[in-house]
N, C-alpha and C positions, 0 to 999 in steps of 0.2 A: 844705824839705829841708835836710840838715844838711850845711855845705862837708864836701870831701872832703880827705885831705891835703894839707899841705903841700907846695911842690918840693922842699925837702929832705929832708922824711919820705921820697919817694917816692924819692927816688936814695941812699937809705941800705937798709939792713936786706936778712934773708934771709927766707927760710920755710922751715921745714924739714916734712917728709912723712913719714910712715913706713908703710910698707904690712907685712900679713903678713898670710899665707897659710897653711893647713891643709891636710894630704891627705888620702885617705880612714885612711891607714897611719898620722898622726899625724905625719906629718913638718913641720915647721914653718921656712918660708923667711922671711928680712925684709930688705927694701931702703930706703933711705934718701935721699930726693932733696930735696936742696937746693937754691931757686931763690933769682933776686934779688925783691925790694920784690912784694909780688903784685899791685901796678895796673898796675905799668911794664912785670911777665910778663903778664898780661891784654892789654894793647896790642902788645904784639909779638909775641905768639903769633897773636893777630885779623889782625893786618896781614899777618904770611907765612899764614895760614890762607886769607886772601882772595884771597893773591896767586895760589896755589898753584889754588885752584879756577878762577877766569879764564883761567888758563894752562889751564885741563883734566885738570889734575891729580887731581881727585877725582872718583867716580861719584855720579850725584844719589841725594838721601835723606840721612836719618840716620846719622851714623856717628861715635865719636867720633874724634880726630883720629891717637889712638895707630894705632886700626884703619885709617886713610886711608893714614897717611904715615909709620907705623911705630912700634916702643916708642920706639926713639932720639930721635924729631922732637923734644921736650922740648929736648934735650941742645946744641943748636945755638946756642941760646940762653945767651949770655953770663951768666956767675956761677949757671950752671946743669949741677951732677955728681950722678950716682945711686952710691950706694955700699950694697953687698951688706953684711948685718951679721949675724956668726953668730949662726945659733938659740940 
C-alpha cells in the first residue's frame, strides 16, 4: 500500500465542490462548497457521525448524512462554507 499524506499536506489545503442542478423548465442552480484537506474532513465528519448515532440520533438503515442530520451538517465543520453561484 502506498503511505498516505503527509501531516502537513493534511493540515494545509481545501477542496472545492461544485454541484448543479437542472429542472424539468431548464432552470439551472449551482452551489459551491468549500471544505478543508479531504482526510482531515473524512475523520471529523466519521467522528461526529459516530457520535451522533450512539447518542440516538440517527434511525437504523441507509441514509446519507445530509438526509440524517440535514443539508447544513457539512457546514459545522471548520474551513467549511457553501456559497450559491449564479446560473
Amino acid at each position: 500500500m502506498p503511505e498516505g499524506p503527509s501531516e502537513t499536506v493534511l493540515r494545509m489545503g481545501n477542496r472545492i465542490l461544485v454541484g448543479t442542478v437542472t429542472d424539468a423548465k431548464g432552470d439551472t442552480a449551482r452551489t459551491r462548497l468549500t471544505t478543508s484537506q479531504g482526510y482531515a474532513l473524512t475523520a471529523q465528519t466519521s467522528v461526529e457521525i459516530a457520535r451522533r448515532v450512539v447518542a440516538g440520533e440517527a434511525k437504523p438503515g441507509f441514509q446519507t448524512p445530509s438526509l440524517v442530520f440535514g443539508a447544513d451538517f457539512i457546514l459545522q465543520f471548520e474551513g467549511t462554507r457553501r456559497e450559491d453561484v449564479s446560473s
